[in-house]
FINU-138422 format. One record per residue (C-alpha): residue number from 1; residue in three letters; x negated, y negated, z. Coordinates in nm, 3 decimals, padded with zeros to 5 digits. Last residue first. Layout:
<recs>
(rec NUM ALA (X Y Z))
...
</recs>
This chain:
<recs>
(rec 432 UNK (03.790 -05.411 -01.934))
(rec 431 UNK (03.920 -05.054 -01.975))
(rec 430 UNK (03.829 -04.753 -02.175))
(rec 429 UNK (03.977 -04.395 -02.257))
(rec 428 UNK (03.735 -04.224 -02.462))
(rec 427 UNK (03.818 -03.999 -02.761))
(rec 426 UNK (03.666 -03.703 -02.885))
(rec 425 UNK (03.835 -03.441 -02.617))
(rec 424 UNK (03.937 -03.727 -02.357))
(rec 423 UNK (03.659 -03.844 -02.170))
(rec 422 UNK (03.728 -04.081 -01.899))
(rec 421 UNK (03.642 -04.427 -01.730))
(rec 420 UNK (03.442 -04.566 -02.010))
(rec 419 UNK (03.397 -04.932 -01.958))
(rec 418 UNK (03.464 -05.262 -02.142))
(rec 417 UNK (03.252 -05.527 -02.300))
(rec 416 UNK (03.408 -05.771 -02.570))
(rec 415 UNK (03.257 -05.802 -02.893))
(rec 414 UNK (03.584 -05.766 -03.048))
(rec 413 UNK (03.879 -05.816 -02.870))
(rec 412 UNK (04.088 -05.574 -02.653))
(rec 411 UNK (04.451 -05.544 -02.567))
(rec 410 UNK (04.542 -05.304 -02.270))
(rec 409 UNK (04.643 -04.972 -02.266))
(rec 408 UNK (04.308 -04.900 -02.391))
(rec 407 UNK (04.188 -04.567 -02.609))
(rec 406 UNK (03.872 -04.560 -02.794))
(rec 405 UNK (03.709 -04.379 -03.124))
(rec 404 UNK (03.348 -04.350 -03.081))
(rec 403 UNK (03.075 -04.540 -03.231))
(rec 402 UNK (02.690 -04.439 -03.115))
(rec 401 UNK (02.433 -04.708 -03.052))
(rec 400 UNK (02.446 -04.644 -02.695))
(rec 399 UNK (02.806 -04.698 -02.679))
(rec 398 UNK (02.959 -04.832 -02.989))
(rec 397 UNK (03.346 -04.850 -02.972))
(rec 396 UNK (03.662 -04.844 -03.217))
(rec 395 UNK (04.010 -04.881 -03.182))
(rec 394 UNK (04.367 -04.711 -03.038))
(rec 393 UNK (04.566 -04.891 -02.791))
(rec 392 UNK (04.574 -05.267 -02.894))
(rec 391 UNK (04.272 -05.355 -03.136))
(rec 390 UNK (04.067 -05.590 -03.200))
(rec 389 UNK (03.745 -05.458 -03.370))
(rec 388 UNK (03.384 -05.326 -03.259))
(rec 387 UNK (03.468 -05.306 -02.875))
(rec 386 UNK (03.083 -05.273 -02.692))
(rec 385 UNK (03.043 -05.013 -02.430))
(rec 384 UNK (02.959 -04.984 -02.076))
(rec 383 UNK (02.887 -04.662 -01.946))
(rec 382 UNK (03.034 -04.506 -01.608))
(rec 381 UNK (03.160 -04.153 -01.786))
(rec 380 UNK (02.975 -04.151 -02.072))
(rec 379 UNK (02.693 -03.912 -01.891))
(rec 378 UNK (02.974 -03.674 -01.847))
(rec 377 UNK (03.069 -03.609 -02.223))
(rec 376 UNK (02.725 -03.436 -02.271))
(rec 375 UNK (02.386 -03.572 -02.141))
(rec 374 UNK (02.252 -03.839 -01.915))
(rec 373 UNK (02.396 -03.705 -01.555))
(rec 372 UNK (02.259 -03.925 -01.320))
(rec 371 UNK (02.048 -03.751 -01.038))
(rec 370 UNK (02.199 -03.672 -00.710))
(rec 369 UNK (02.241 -03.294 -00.827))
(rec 368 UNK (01.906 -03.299 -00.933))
(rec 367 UNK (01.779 -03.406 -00.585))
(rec 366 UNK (02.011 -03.129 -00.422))
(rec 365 UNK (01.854 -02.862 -00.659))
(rec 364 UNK (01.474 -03.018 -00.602))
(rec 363 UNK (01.553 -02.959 -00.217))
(rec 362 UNK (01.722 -02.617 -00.244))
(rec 361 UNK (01.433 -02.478 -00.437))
(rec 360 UNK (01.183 -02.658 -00.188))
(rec 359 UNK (01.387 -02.515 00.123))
(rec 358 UNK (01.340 -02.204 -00.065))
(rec 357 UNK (00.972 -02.173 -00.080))
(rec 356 UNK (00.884 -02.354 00.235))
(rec 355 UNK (01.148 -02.067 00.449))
(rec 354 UNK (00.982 -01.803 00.209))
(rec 353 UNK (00.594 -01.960 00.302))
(rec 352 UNK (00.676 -01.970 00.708))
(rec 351 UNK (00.816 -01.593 00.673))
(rec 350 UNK (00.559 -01.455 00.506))
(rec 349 UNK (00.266 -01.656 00.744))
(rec 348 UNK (00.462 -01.494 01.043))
(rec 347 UNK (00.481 -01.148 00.954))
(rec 346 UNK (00.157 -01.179 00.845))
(rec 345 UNK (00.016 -01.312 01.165))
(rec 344 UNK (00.260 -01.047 01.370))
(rec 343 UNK (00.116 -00.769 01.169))
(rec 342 UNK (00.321 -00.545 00.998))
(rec 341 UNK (00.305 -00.130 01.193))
(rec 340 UNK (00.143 00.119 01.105))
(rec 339 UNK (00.142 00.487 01.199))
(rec 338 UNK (00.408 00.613 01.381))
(rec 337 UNK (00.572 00.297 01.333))
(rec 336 UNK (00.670 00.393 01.002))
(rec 335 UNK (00.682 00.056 00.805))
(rec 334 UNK (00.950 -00.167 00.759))
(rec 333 UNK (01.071 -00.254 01.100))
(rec 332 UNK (00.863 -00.537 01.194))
(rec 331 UNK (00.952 -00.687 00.849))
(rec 330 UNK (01.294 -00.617 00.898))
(rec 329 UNK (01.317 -00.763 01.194))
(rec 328 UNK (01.164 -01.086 01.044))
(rec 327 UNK (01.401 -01.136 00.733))
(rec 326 UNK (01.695 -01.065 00.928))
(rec 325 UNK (01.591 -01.367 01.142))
(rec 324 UNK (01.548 -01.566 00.818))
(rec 323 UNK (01.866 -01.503 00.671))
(rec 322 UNK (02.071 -01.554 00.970))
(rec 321 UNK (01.930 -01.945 01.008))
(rec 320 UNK (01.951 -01.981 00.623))
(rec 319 UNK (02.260 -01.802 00.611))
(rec 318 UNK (02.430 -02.018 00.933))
(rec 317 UNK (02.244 -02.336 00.778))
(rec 316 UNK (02.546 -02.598 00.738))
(rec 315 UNK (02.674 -02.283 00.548))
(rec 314 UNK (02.732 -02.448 00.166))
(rec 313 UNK (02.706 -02.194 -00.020))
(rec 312 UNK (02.482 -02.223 -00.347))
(rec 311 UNK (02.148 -02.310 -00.233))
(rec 310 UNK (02.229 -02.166 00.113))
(rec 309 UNK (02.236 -01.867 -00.097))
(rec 308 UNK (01.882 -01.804 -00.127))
(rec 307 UNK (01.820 -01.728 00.274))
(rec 306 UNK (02.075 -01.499 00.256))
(rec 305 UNK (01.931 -01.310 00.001))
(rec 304 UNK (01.564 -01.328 00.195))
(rec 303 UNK (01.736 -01.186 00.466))
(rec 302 UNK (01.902 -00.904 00.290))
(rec 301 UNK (01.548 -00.833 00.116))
(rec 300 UNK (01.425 -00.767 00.452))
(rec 299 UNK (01.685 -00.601 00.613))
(rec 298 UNK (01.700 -00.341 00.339))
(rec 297 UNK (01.345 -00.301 00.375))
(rec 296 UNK (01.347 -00.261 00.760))
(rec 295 UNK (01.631 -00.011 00.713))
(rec 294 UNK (01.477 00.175 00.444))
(rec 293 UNK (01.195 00.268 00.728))
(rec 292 UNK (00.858 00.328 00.542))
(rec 291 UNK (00.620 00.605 00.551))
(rec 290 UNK (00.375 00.490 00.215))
(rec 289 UNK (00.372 00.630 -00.106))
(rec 288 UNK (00.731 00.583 -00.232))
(rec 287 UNK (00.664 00.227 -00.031))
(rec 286 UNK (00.389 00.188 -00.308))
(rec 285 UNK (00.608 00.265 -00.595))
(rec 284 UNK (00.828 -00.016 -00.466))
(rec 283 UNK (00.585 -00.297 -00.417))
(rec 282 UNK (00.493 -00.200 -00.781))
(rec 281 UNK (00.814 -00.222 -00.909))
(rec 280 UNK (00.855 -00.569 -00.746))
(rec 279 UNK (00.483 -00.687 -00.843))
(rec 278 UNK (00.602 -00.623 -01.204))
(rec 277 UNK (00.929 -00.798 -01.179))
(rec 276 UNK (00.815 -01.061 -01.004))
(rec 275 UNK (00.529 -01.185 -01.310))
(rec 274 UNK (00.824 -01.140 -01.571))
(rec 273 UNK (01.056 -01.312 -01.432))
(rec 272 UNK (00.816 -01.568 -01.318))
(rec 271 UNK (00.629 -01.596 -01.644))
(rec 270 UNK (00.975 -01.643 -01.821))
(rec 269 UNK (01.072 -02.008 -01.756))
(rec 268 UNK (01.381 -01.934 -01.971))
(rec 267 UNK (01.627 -01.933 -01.682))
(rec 266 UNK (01.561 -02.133 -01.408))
(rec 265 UNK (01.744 -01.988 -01.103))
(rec 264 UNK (01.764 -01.686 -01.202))
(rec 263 UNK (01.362 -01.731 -01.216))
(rec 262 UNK (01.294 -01.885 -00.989))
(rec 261 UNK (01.504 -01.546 -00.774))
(rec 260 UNK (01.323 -01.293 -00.977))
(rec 259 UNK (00.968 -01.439 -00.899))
(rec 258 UNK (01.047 -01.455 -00.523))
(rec 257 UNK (01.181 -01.114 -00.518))
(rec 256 UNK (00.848 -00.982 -00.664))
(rec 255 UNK (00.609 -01.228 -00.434))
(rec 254 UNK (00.804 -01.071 -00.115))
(rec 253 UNK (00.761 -00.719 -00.210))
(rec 252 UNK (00.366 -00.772 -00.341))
(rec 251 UNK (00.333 -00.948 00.023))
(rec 250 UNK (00.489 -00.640 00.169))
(rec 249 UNK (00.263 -00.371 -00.038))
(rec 248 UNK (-00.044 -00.560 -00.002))
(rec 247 UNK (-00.044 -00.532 00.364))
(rec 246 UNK (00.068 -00.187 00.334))
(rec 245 UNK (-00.249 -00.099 00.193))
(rec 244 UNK (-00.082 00.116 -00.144))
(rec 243 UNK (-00.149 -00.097 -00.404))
(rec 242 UNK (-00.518 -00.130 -00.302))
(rec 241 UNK (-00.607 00.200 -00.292))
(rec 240 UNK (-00.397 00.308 -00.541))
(rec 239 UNK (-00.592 00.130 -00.782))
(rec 238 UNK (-00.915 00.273 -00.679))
(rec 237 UNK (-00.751 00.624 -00.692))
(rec 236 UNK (-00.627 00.476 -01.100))
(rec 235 UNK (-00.986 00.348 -01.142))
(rec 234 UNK (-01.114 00.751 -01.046))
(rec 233 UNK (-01.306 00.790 -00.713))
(rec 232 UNK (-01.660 00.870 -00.770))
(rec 231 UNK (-01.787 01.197 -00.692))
(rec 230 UNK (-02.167 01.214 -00.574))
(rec 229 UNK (-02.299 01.524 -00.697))
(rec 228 UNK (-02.584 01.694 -00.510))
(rec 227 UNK (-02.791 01.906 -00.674))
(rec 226 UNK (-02.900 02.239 -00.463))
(rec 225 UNK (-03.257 02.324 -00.348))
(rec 224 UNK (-03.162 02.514 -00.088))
(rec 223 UNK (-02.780 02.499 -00.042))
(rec 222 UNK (-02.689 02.888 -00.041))
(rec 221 UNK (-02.383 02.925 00.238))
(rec 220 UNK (-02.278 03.294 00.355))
(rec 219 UNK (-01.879 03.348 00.209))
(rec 218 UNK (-01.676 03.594 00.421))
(rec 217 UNK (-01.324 03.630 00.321))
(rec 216 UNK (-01.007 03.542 00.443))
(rec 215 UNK (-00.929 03.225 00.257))
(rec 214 UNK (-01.305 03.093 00.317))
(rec 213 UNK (-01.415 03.276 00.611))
(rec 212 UNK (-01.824 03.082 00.663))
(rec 211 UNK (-02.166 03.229 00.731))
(rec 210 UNK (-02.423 03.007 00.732))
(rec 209 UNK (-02.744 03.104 00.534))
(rec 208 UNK (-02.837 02.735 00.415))
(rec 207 UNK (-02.581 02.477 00.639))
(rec 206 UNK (-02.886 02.326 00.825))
(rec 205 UNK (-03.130 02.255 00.546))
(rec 204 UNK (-02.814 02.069 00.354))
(rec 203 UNK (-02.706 01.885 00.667))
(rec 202 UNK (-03.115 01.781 00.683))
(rec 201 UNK (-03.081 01.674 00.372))
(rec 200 UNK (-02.753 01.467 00.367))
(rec 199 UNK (-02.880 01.261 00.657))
(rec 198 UNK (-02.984 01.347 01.080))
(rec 197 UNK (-02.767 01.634 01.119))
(rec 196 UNK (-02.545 01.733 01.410))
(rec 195 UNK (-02.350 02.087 01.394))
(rec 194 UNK (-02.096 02.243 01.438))
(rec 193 UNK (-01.869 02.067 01.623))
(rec 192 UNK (-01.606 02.060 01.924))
(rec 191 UNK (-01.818 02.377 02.027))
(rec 190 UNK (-01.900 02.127 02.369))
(rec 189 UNK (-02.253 02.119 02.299))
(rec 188 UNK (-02.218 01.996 02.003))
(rec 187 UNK (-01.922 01.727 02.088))
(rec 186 UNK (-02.191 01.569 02.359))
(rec 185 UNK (-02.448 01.530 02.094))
(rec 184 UNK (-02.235 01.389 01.876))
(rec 183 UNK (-02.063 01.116 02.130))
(rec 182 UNK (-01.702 01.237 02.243))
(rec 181 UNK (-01.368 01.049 02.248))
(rec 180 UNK (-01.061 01.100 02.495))
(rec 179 UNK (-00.736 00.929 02.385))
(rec 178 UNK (-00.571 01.107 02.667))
(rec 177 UNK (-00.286 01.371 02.497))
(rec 176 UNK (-00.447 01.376 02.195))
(rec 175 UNK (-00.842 01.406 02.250))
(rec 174 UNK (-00.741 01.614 02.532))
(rec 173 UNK (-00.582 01.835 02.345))
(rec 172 UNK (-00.863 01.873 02.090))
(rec 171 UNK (-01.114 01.892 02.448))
(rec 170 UNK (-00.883 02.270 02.559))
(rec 169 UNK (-00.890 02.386 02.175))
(rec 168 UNK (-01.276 02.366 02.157))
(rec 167 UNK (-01.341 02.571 01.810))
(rec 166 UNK (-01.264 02.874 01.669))
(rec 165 UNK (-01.145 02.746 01.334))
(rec 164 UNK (-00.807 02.863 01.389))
(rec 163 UNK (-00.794 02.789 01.720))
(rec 162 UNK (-00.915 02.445 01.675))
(rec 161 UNK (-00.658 02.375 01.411))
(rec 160 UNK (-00.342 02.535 01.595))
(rec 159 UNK (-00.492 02.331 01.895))
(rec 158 UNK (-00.441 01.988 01.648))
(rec 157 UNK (-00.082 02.073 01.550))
(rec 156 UNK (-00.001 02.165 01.906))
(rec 155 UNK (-00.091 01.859 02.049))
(rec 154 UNK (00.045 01.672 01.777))
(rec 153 UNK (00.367 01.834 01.781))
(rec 152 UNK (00.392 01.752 02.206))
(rec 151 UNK (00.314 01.411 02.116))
(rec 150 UNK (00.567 01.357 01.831))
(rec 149 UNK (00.841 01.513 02.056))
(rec 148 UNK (00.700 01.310 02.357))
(rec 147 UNK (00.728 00.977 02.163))
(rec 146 UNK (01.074 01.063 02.064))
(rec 145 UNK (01.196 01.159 02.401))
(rec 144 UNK (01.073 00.820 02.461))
(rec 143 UNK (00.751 00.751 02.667))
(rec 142 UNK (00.831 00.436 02.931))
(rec 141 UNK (00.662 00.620 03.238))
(rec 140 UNK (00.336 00.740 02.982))
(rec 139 UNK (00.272 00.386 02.926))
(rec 138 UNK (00.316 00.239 02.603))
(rec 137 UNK (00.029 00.232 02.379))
(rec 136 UNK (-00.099 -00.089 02.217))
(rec 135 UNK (-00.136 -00.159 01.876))
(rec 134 UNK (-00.199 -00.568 01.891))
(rec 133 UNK (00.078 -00.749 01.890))
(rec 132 UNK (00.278 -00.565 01.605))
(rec 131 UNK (00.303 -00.242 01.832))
(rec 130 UNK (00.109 00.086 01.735))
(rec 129 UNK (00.340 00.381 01.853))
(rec 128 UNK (00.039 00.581 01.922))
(rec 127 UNK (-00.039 00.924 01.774))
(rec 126 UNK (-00.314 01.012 02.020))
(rec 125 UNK (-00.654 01.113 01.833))
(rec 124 UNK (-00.899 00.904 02.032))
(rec 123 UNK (-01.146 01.150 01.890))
(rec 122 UNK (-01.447 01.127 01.731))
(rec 121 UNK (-01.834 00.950 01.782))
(rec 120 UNK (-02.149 00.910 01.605))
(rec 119 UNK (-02.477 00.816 01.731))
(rec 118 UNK (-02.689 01.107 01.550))
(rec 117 UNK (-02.455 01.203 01.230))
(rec 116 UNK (-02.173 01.439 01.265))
(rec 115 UNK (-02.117 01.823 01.130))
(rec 114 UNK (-01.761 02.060 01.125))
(rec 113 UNK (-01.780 02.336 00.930))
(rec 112 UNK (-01.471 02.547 00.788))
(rec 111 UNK (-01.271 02.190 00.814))
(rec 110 UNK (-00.952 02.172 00.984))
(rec 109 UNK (-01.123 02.034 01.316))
(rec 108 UNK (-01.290 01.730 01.114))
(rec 107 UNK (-00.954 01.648 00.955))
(rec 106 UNK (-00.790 01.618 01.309))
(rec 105 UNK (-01.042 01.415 01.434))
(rec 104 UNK (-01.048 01.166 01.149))
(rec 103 UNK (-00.651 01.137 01.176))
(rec 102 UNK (-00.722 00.968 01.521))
(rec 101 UNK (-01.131 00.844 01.492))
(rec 100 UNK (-01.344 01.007 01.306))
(rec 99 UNK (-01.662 00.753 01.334))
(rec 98 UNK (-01.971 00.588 01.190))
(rec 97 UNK (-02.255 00.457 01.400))
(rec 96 UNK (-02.541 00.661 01.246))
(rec 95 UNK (-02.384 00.747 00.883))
(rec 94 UNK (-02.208 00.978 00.897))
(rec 93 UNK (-01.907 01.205 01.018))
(rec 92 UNK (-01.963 01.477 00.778))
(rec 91 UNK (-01.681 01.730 00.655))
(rec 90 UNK (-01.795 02.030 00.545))
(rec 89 UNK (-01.535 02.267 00.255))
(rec 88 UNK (-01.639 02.582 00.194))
(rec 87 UNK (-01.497 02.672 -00.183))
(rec 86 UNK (-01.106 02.810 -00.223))
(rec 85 UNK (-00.951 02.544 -00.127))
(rec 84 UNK (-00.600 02.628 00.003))
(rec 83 UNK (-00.715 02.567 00.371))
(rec 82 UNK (-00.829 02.194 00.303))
(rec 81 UNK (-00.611 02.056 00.102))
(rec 80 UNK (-00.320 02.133 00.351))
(rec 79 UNK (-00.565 01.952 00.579))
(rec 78 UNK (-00.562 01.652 00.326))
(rec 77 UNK (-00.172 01.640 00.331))
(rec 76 UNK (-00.202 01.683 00.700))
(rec 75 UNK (-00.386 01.324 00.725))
(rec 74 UNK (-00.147 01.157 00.460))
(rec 73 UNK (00.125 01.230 00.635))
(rec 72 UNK (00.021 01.123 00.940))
(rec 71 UNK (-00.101 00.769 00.847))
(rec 70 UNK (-00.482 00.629 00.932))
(rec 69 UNK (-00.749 00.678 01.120))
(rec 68 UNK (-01.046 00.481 01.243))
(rec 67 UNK (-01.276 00.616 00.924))
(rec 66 UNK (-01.615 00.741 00.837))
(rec 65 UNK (-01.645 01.064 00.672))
(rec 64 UNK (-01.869 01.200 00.398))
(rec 63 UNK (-01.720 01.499 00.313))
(rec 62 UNK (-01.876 01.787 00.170))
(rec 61 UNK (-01.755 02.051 -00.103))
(rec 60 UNK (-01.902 02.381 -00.090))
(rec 59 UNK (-02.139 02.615 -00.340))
(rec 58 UNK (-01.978 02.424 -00.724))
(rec 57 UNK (-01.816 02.596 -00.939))
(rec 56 UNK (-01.768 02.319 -01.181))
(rec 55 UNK (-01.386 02.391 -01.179))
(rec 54 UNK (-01.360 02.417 -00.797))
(rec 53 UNK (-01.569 02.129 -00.765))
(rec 52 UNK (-01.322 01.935 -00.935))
(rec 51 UNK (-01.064 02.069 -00.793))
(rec 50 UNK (-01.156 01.956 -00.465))
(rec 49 UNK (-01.262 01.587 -00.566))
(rec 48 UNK (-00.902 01.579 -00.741))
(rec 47 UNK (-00.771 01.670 -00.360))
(rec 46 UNK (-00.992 01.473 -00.199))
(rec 45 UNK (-00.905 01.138 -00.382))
(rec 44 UNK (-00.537 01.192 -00.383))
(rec 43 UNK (-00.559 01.246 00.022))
(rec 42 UNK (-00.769 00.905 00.036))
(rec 41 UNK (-00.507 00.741 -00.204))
(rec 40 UNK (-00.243 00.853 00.022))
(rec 39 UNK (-00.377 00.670 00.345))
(rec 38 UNK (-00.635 00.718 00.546))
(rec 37 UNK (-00.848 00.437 00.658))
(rec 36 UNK (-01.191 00.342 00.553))
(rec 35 UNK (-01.514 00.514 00.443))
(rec 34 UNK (-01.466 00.813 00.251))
(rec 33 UNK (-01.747 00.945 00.074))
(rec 32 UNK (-01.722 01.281 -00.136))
(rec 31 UNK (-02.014 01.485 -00.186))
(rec 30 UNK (-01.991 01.770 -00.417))
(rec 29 UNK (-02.248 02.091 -00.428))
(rec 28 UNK (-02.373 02.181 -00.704))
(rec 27 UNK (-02.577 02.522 -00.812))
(rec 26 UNK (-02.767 02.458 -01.103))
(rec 25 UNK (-03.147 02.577 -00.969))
(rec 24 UNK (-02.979 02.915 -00.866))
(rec 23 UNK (-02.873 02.947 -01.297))
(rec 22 UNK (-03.224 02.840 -01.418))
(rec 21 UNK (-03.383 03.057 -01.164))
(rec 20 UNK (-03.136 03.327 -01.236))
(rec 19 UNK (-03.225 03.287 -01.614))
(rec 18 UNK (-03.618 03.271 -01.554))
(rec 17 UNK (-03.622 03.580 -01.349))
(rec 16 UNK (-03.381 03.793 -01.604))
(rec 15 UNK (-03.697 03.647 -01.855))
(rec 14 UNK (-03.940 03.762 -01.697))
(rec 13 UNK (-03.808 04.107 -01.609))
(rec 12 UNK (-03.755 04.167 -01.956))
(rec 11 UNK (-04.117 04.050 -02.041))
(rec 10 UNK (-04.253 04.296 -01.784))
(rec 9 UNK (-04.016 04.534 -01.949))
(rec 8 UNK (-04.190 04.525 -02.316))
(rec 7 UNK (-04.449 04.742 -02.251))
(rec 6 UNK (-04.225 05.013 -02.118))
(rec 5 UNK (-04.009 05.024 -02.453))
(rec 4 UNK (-04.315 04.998 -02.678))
(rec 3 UNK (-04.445 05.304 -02.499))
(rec 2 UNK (-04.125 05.519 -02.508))
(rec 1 UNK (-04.116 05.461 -02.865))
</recs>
């Protein structure tokens, strides 16, 4: 007995060998690629990519990073992602040439290893005020108490970060405070980063054996001969992306109140209602998204409002003229400045196609108005008409090949021509 258990032990110990092979040959680890700005569908992206690998059990989670920045909120939503996930999370400034610019630097410092590509840079991490002429800071002499508060937050938002992660706390301020950038090479030696790394590979060669605190406890990295799963962003992500670029967002807010408005105006056409309707609720789930000031909106549709009721008031252009300056300040006022703010050329293109939009309304109204009326009781008014008997106040008529009962105070012949000068229920009042 004890022989056949003995003899079959090198087959035991086969087989354990086999299934830990099989099961160290499975390990995953996620890629996710980011190349763009940040905004909420990036933070919806990592955060299903996250769980994700959480559920497949995957060794870390890497990201792919190449961005100039992007909005606030979205950027600490992300970092929030970041210390509640449970697996190592890497973010990778690649390719060669790529960047982490502003909310890039701030993501790179929250994660448990920090890596770039060869030729890569970071930083410039200041939360400017970006101005509709081309994003430039004000000078330190004209800084609001405002601008200070969000400075002095920032500064110690991004030191909490380096602190934590026992990184370069003095450069993160200075990345804030003066809009200094490093090159890879320069950030290594400086402990901004971890680590620089030609390609996926290599990052994978460099990361085996590290040792990383992952929610307070020590977790040492196994990525040799790992499978790498790229994860694709979802079509709703994709979606967002698009919906919620707050270029799209304005033009999608103009196009929807534009579609409601031909539409009141010409009832029945349908496929504007409809067609504004849709872009208006979507304009609006996208400012949900977005940091917006309600002021700039409500200015915006206010102007456009204004703008619509020369058609029916009669202002000599005071609305038109009112409406369209409310239009623009609230369209430099609409989103967050913090972040983003409307560019001047849109600004401008929006406001030149509403102005051509409604003048056109107003100009086909006025022309319609001006046109001959040529149905109901009012189109009589003016016609001539042919008597069909003699009569002396009460008679017969044909206009247009229709006979109506007529009124004259006068005596009128047969055959002879008169005109309709009023409509009186279903009788016309004619004279000679």
């Amino acid at each position: 007995m004890l022989q056949r258990i003995f003899n079959s032990l090198p087959l035991f110990a086969l087989l354990l060998f086999l299934q830990s092979h099989e099961a160290y040959a499975s390990k995953t680890v996620l890629l996710l690629d980011v190349d763009g700005s940040i905004g909420p569908a990036t933070q919806d992206y990592i955060h299903t990519g996250i769980e994700h690998a959480v559920a497949q059990q995957a060794e870390c989670v890497i990201l792919k990073l190449n961005t100039p920045g992007g909005f606030d909120k979205a950027m600490r939503d992300i970092v929030k992602d970041i210390f509640n996930s449970p697996l190592p999370f890497i973010t990778y400034v690649a390719p060669e040439g790529s960047r982490a610019a502003s909310a890039g630097t701030y993501i790179l410092y929250a994660s448990h290893i920090a890596a770039m590509a060869p030729t890569t840079n970071l930083g410039a991490a200041t939360p400017v005020n970006l101005d509709v002429l081309g994003g430039e800071q004000s000078k330190p002499k004209e800084q609001s108490t405002l601008d200070k508060k969000i400075l002095s937050d920032s500064v110690a938002y991004i030191k909490g970060l380096a602190q934590h992660r026992h990184r370069n706390a003095e450069w993160a301020e200075k990345a804030v405070k003066d809009a200094a950038s490093l090159q890879s090479n320069e950030a290594l030696q400086l402990n901004v980063i971890d680590i620089v790394a030609k390609n996926i590979p290599d990052l994978l060669k460099q990361l085996n054996g590290r040792s990383v605190v992952v929610q307070n406890q020590v977790k040492v990295l196994n990525t040799e001969d790992v499978k790498v799963e790229v994860w694709e962003p979802s079509w709703r992500i994709r979606f967002l992306q698009v919906i919620t670029d707050p270029n799209v967002a304005y033009i999608l807010l103009i196009i929807g109140i534009w579609g409601l408005f031909f539409e009141f105006v010409n009832p029945g056409f349908v496929l504007p209602g409809v067609t504004g309707t849709i872009a208006l609720l979507l304009a609006l789930y996208a400012f949900q998204l977005l940091p917006i000031h309600y002021s700039g909106l409500a200015l915006t549709i206010t102007g456009i409002l204004f703008i619509a009721s020369e058609l029916y008031v009669p202002s000599y252009g005071v609305l038109g003229g009112g409406g369209l300056i409310a239009f623009v300040i609230g369209s430099i006022l609409l989103f967050d400045l913090k972040g983003y703010a409307t560019p001047w050329g849109l600004i401008t293109g929006m406001t030149i196609a509403t102005s051509i939009f409604f003048l056109l309304i107003i100009g086909l109204a006025l022309k319609a108005r001006k046109k001959k009326i040529v149905s109901g009781e009012e189109a009589l008014i003016g016609e001539m008409a042919i008597v069909q008997n003699d009569f002396e106040g009460l008679g017969w008529v044909k206009v247009d090949g229709e006979l109506w009962k007529a009124r004259s105070p006068l005596p009128l012949k047969k055959g002879q021509e008169v005109k309709v000068i009023k409509c009186d229920g279903l009788e016309l009042i004619v004279k000679p």
